[in-house]
Each structure stands twice: as C-alpha cells, then as structure tokens.
C-alpha positions, -999 to +999 in steps of 0.1 A: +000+000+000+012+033-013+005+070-007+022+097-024+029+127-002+002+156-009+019+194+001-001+216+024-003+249+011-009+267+046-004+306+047+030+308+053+041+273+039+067+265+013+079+232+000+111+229+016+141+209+003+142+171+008+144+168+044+171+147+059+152+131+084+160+092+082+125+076+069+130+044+080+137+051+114+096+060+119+068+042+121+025+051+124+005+036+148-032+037+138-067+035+149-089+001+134-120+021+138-103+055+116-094+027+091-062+014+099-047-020+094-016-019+119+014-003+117+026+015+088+067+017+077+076+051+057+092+044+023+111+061+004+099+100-008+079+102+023+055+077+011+033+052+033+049+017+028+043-019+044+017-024+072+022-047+103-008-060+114+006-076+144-004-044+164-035-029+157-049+004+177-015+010+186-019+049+200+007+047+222+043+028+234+070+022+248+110+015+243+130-005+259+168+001+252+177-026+270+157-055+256+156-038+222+117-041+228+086-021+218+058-022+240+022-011+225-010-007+238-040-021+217-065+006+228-099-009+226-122-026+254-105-057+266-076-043+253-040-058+259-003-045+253+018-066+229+054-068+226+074-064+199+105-062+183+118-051+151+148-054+129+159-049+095+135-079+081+106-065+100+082-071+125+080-095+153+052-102+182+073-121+207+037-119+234+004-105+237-004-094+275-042-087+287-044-060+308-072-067+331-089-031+318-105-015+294-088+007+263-054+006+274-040+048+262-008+048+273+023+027+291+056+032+311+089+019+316+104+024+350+137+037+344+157+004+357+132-015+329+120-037+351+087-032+352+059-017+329+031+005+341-003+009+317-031+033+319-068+019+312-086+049+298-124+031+299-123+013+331-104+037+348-076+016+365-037+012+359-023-023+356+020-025+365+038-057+354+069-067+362+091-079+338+117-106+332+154-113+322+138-116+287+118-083+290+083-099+293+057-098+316+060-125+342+038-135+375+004-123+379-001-077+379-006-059+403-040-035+392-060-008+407-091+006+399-103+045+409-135+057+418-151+093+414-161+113+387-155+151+379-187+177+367-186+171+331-211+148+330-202+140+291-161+134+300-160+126+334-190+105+341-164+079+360-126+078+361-107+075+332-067+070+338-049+084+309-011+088+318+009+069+339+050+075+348+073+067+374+093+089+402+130+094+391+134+068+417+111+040+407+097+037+442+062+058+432+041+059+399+016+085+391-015+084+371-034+115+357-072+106+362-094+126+337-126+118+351-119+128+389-097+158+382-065+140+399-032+128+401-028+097+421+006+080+435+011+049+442+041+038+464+059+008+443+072-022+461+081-061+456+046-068+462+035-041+433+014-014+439+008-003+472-028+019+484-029+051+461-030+088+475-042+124+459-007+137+452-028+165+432-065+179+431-070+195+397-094+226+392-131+202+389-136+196+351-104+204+341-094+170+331-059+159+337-046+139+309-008+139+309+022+145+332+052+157+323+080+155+349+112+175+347+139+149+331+165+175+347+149+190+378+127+165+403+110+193+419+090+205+388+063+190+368+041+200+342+004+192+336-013+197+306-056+194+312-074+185+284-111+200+292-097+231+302-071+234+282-042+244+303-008+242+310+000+236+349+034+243+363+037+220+396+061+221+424+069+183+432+079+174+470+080+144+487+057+128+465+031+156+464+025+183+439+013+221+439+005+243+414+025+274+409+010+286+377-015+281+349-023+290+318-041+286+287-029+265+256-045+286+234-046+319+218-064+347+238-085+354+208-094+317+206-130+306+211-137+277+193-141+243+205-105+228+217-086+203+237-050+196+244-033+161+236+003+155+239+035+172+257+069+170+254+105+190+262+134+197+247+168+185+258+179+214+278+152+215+293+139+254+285+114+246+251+079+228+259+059+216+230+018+215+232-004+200+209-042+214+208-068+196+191-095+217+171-075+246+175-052+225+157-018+242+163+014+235+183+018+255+212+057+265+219+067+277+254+100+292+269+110+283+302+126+306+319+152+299+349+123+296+375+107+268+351+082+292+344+066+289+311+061+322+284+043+318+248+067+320+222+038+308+187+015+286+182+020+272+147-001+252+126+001+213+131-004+210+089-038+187+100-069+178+122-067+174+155-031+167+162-034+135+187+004+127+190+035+146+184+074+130+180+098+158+193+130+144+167+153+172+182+186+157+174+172+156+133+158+192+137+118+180+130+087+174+149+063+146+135+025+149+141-003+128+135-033+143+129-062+123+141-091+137+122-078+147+088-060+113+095-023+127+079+008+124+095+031+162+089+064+175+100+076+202+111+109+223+112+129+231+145+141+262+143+172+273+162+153+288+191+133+263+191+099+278+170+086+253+139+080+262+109+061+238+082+081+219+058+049+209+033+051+174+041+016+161+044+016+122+044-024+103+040-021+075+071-056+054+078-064+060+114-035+079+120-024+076+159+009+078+175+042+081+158+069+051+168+107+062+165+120+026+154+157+032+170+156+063+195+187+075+208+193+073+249 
C-alpha cells in the first residue's frame, strides 16, 4: 500500500528541500475504527509503505533500550499490550499481555526497565507488570481501579486513567485521572502497587490527561488538562504536587471548541511543546530559569486534530499525527526552538501515534 505525499499549502508554507530526516527510522501507529490495518513503515519519498498487522490500535508505546523491545497498547475494550521487536527484516510479536482493563491509552517503563506501568482509559484503572530477564511480563499484575467522577457529565461520568509514569526513583508511579480531576501516586514495592494517595486535586472539570516530569529537575512538573485546556506548572515534593501557575494552551482570541493532547520537552530542558486539538496548532513555550513557562507561537500542526506529536530534536523535526484529517506532517525546528512547516503532508488510515523505530538514549 502506497501514498504519495500531498503538500499543504498553509499561509506561510513552502515546500522545503528534501528533508534529511532518516524515513526508516519512523513508524505510524493507527486506529482500526479511523481505518487502519496496523502499523505502517515510511518508504522512500515520504510515502506510506508496508503495514504490520501484528499491532492494531496502537496509540501509544514504549522502548525499551535494554531489551531492544517495543511495548504497545492495543486501545480498545478488553484491550492488551503486545510486545514487539523489530529489525531490519521487519516485524516481530514475541507476546500479547491482557491488561485486566478497558482501552489501554498509554504505558511506562520504569527507568531500571523492570517493570511496565499501563493506563486503562475506559475502566479507569492502571495495571504494573513486572518484567523478566527476557523483558516480558512475568507473574500475575498488580492493578488498581479509581473511583469518582468530575462535573462534566459527558467526560468525566467515571474515572478515566490516561497517563501513567514513574518517580526518578522507581519507588512511586503517578496516574493523571481525567474523570476525577487528579493525580494519584502509588508507592511501588516487591509486592506491586501499594494503596494510592491524591498527590494533586486538579481545578473540577479540568481534566488531567498527561504529566510531564522534569527529566532535569525533580521538583518540577508540568500538567497539561485536556477540558480546560491548560498548562499547569507543579512544584513536586516528597511525592506531592502544587501548582505554581497556569495558563491557557490557546490563543487569547481563541473561542472555538479545543482540547490539548500530547506534551513534550526539549533537551535542555527550556522549550515545551503542546499539541491542541480543534485549534489544531502546536503551542511553543520558553522556560525561563524559574521553570516558568512564556508563549513563544503557536504554529499550525499542517492537519486535524493533532493527537500525537514526535519531538525528533537531534534531526531538527517534529512529527505529528493528525487524528481527524488522519495525515501524518512534519515540522521544522528552528534554532530557538519555533517550527516552521516543511509541506510534508503524508495520507495514514487511522493515523495515531508516531513510533521512533531506533531512539537515541
């Protein structure tokens, strides 16, 4: 199955020279129900090559370095997390792991890769495996389900666990739950999870969806909240956060329907990347000494409702896929840290998450 690329002609896009981005080290995740069959390679030209359709619904994952392992979520009720490994022949499932939820959204690696943390969107509950010499899932997980719900009575109806990550120490994972407006933490131990406390009450029908902590810094975190559309700077201490500052995502003049979807940092630590979803724009933030975050553009995402973003700093881009118009772009990293379009506008079925096939450490 081919697709040749189709150029956006935004406002202030221009088809760019080839870029030198290495095709073959990226691969789409995609949505069954948007019309995708698995996950698709990128060919040559920016075109959509072969599909593997050993992991369907794959809209979010996980690499480990040390097993040489990718670890993706199918998201659908009764959903599971396969593992898999790829090479220069291909594809490989090496196990397919039930989660003992419902549409698994995203999954964690503990940072000694010893054990792998899930978050079940639907039925509201994380599931933490612990993993072998091999890098699969051994002895029975340890899972927890969360009560509560929030006042949108659309969104937050129940709980819905949407990110999960663990402390720089492994001893504590978090959980964003959209539907109660928190962030839970769970002490980790031999025995797996340990009894869960409110290590942050968001504003009620904001939404918490994902967590960001500081890969330099372990007192500050950031929280991007999907109803409301914000960006929270958190103060982390002893397990607990609290807020320092919000604000919005989006343009002042902005008044359309909107909500955020991915986050992601730079390096060094002082660029933050926002995706917003009907606005359809990246948001790009400064960070000043403090960690405090100032707008520096939002720029178009080339596409619909950008779900996912791959922050490719080291190659000077930023991939997106775009749920809705169901394309897959990329973007230009500029010097300070802006983007910029290239043109590149790739068709993908179902269009997801975006897989970095050989990411660097």
């Amino acid at each position: 199955m081919a697709a040749r690329i189709a150029a956006w002609h935004g406002t202030n896009a221009v088809m760019n020279p080839p870029i030198s981005l290495d095709h073959a080290r990226i691969a789409i995740g995609t949505y069954a129900g948007g019309g995708g069959e698995g996950v698709y390679a990128i060919a040559d030209g920016w075109t959509l090559g072969d599909v593997y359709s050993g992991a369907l619904n794959a809209s979010f994952g996980a690499y480990s370095r040390r097993f040489g392992l990718h670890y993706l979520v199918d998201e659908r009720d009764d959903g599971a997390i396969g593992v898999h490994r790829h090479t220069s022949t291909g594809w490989e499932c090496l196990a397919r792991v039930a989660v003992a939820g419902d549409a698994p959204c995203h999954i964690a690696l503990n940072h000694a890769q010893t054990a792998l943390a899930v978050a079940n969107y639907a039925s509201g509950s994380i599931t933490l495996f612990r993993l072998d010499d091999a890098g699969l899932a051994v002895g029975p997980p340890s899972t927890h389900a969360n009560h509560g719900h929030g006042p949108n009575p659309e969104r937050q109806e129940g709980p819905h666990a949407h990110w999960v990550g663990f402390s720089p120490d492994d001893r504590c994972l978090y959980q964003t739950d959209l539907g109660t407006d928190q962030i839970l933490a769970y002490p980790v131990g031999d025995d797996g999870l340990g009894t869960p406390v409110t290590a942050y009450a968001a504003p009620p029908g904001s939404g918490p969806r994902h967590l960001l902590l500081h890969p330099h810094d372990p007192t500050r975190a950031y929280l991007i909240s999907e109803l409301s559309s914000t960006l929270t700077v958190l103060d982390r201490s002893e397990g607990q956060f609290q807020a320092r500052a919000t604000i919005s995502t989006l343009p002042d003049d902005w008044h359309g329907e909107t909500i955020v979807a991915h986050i992601a940092m730079n390096h060094a630590g002082d660029r933050l990347y926002v995706s917003n979803r009907g606005h359809d724009s990246i948001a790009v933030f400064a960070l000043d000494a403090d960690g405090l975050p100032s707008l520096l553009q939002h720029t178009p995402a080339g596409g619909a409702y950008p779900r996912f973003f791959r922050l490719m700093e080291d190659d000077g881009y930023m991939i997106v896929a775009n749920e809705k118009s169901q394309t897959v772009t990329v973007l230009t990293l500029t010097d300070d840290g802006r983007l910029e379009p290239t043109g590149i506008n790739l068709p993908v079925p179902g269009a997801a998450y975006i897989i970095d096939l050989d990411p660097t450490p």
